[in-house]
C-alpha positions as a printed Julia matrix, in Angstrom:
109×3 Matrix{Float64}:
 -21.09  -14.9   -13.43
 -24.7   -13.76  -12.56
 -24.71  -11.22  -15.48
 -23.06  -13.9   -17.8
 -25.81  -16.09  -17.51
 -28.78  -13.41  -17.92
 -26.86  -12.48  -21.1
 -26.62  -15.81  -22.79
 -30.28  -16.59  -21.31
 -31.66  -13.19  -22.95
 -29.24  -14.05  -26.53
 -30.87  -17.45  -26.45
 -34.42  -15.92  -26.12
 -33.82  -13.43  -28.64
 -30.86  -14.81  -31.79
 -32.92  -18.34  -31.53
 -34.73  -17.04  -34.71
 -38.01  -19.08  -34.65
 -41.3   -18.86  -32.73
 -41.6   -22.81  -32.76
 -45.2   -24.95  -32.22
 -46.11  -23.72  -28.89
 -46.73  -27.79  -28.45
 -47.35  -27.02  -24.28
 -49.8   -24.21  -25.15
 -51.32  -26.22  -27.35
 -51.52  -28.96  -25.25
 -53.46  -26.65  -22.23
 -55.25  -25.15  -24.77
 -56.88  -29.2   -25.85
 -57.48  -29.89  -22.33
 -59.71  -27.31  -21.65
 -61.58  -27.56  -24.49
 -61.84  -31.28  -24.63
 -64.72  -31.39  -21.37
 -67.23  -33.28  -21.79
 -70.04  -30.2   -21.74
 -69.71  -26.08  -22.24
 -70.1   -25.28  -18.89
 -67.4   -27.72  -17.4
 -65.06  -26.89  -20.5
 -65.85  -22.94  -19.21
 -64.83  -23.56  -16.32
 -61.44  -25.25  -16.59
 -60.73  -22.53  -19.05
 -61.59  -20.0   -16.37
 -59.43  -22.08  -13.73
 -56.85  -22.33  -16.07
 -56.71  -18.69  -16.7
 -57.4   -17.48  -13.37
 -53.95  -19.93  -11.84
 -51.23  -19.31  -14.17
 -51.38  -22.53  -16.4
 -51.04  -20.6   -20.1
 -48.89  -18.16  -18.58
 -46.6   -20.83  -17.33
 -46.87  -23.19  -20.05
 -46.34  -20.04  -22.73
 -43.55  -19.49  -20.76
 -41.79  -23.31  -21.16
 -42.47  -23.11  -25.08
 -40.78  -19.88  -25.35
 -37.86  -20.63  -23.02
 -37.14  -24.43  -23.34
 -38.99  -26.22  -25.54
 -39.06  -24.17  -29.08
 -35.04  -23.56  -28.64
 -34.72  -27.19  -27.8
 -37.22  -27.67  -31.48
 -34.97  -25.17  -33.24
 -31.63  -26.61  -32.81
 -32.73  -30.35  -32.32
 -35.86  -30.65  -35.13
 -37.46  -32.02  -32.9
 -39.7   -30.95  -30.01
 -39.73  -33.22  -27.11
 -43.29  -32.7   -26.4
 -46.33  -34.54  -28.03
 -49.91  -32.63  -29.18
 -52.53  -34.5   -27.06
 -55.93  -33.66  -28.12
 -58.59  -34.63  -25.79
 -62.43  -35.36  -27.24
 -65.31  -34.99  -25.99
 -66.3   -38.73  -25.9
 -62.78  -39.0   -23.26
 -60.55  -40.49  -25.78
 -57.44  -38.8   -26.6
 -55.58  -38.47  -29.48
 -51.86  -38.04  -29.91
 -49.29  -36.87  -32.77
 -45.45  -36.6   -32.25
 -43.16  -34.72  -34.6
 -42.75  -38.03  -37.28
 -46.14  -39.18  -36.83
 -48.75  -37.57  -39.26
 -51.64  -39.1   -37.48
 -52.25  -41.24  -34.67
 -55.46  -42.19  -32.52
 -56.73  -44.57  -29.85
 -59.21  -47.74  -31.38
 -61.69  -49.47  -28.93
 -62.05  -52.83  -28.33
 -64.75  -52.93  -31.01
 -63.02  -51.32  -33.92
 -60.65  -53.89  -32.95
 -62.81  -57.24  -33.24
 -64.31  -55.9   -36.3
 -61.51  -55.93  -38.68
Protein backbone atom coordinates (compact mmCIF):
# COMPACT_ATOMS: atom_id res chain seq x y z
CA UNK A 1 0.00 0.00 0.00
CA UNK A 2 2.91 2.35 1.04
CA UNK A 3 4.58 1.97 -2.43
CA UNK A 4 1.09 2.37 -4.15
CA UNK A 5 0.65 5.63 -2.88
CA UNK A 6 4.34 7.08 -3.55
CA UNK A 7 3.65 5.84 -7.12
CA UNK A 8 0.41 7.56 -7.85
CA UNK A 9 1.81 10.66 -5.69
CA UNK A 10 5.12 10.74 -7.98
CA UNK A 11 2.59 9.99 -11.51
CA UNK A 12 0.51 12.89 -10.27
CA UNK A 13 3.64 15.15 -9.85
CA UNK A 14 5.04 14.18 -13.00
CA UNK A 15 1.87 13.08 -16.06
CA UNK A 16 -0.07 16.36 -14.55
CA UNK A 17 1.40 18.15 -17.67
CA UNK A 18 1.31 21.85 -16.57
CA UNK A 19 3.45 24.07 -14.33
CA UNK A 20 0.23 26.11 -13.24
CA UNK A 21 0.29 30.00 -11.61
CA UNK A 22 2.35 29.37 -8.64
CA UNK A 23 -0.74 31.61 -7.03
CA UNK A 24 0.92 30.71 -3.18
CA UNK A 25 4.38 31.77 -4.42
CA UNK A 26 3.06 34.54 -5.73
CA UNK A 27 1.18 35.40 -2.96
CA UNK A 28 4.61 35.24 -0.44
CA UNK A 29 6.36 36.75 -3.00
CA UNK A 30 3.54 40.25 -2.68
CA UNK A 31 3.84 40.15 0.93
CA UNK A 32 7.26 40.73 1.21
CA UNK A 33 7.50 43.17 -1.15
CA UNK A 34 4.44 45.11 -0.23
CA UNK A 35 6.31 46.77 3.32
CA UNK A 36 5.89 49.86 3.80
CA UNK A 37 9.92 50.88 3.42
CA UNK A 38 13.17 48.88 1.78
CA UNK A 39 14.61 47.99 4.81
CA UNK A 40 11.44 46.39 6.49
CA UNK A 41 10.47 44.82 2.98
CA UNK A 42 14.44 43.38 3.24
CA UNK A 43 13.88 42.04 6.01
CA UNK A 44 10.72 39.96 5.71
CA UNK A 45 12.27 38.78 2.53
CA UNK A 46 15.29 37.68 4.52
CA UNK A 47 12.89 36.08 7.28
CA UNK A 48 11.00 34.60 4.75
CA UNK A 49 13.93 33.01 3.13
CA UNK A 50 15.86 32.20 6.07
CA UNK A 51 12.31 29.94 7.69
CA UNK A 52 11.10 27.94 4.90
CA UNK A 53 8.06 30.09 3.68
CA UNK A 54 8.92 29.90 -0.41
CA UNK A 55 10.18 26.57 0.05
CA UNK A 56 6.98 25.49 1.64
CA UNK A 57 4.65 27.49 -0.27
CA UNK A 58 6.62 26.31 -3.75
CA UNK A 59 6.03 23.16 -2.44
CA UNK A 60 1.84 23.48 -2.04
CA UNK A 61 1.69 24.99 -5.72
CA UNK A 62 3.55 22.17 -7.11
CA UNK A 63 1.85 19.40 -5.11
CA UNK A 64 -1.80 20.57 -4.49
CA UNK A 65 -2.77 23.53 -5.83
CA UNK A 66 -1.58 23.59 -9.73
CA UNK A 67 -2.98 19.77 -10.07
CA UNK A 68 -6.09 20.90 -8.34
CA UNK A 69 -5.87 24.21 -11.33
CA UNK A 70 -5.15 21.63 -14.02
CA UNK A 71 -7.97 19.30 -13.71
CA UNK A 72 -10.53 21.79 -12.06
CA UNK A 73 -9.69 25.33 -14.20
CA UNK A 74 -9.69 26.74 -11.47
CA UNK A 75 -7.19 27.42 -8.69
CA UNK A 76 -8.62 27.70 -5.30
CA UNK A 77 -6.29 30.33 -4.25
CA UNK A 78 -6.62 34.18 -4.86
CA UNK A 79 -3.40 36.69 -5.94
CA UNK A 80 -3.33 39.21 -3.04
CA UNK A 81 -1.11 42.02 -3.77
CA UNK A 82 -0.23 44.13 -0.90
CA UNK A 83 0.82 48.12 -1.52
CA UNK A 84 2.77 50.09 -0.01
CA UNK A 85 0.10 52.58 1.23
CA UNK A 86 -1.44 49.01 3.31
CA UNK A 87 -4.24 48.42 0.98
CA UNK A 88 -4.48 45.22 -0.71
CA UNK A 89 -5.61 44.24 -3.81
CA UNK A 90 -7.16 40.97 -4.88
CA UNK A 91 -7.92 39.00 -8.29
CA UNK A 92 -9.51 35.45 -8.44
CA UNK A 93 -9.44 33.26 -11.51
CA UNK A 94 -12.91 35.09 -13.22
CA UNK A 95 -12.13 38.38 -11.99
CA UNK A 96 -9.87 40.52 -14.36
CA UNK A 97 -9.44 43.22 -11.82
CA UNK A 98 -10.49 43.97 -8.47
CA UNK A 99 -9.34 46.59 -5.70
CA UNK A 100 -10.29 48.05 -2.33
CA UNK A 101 -12.01 51.99 -2.57
CA UNK A 102 -11.84 54.24 0.60
CA UNK A 103 -14.43 55.91 2.14
CA UNK A 104 -13.62 58.95 0.01
CA UNK A 105 -13.59 57.51 -3.44
CA UNK A 106 -16.80 56.38 -2.17
CA UNK A 107 -18.62 59.81 -1.22
CA UNK A 108 -17.25 61.28 -4.27
CA UNK A 109 -19.06 59.52 -6.94
Amino acid sequence: MKRFVIWAMLACLFFAGCTGSFRLTKNVHNFTRGQANKWLDEAVFIGCIILPAYQLAMIGDVVYFNSVEFWSGENPLKVVDVRADGFSSSTDSNAVDDYNCTVEDLSSK
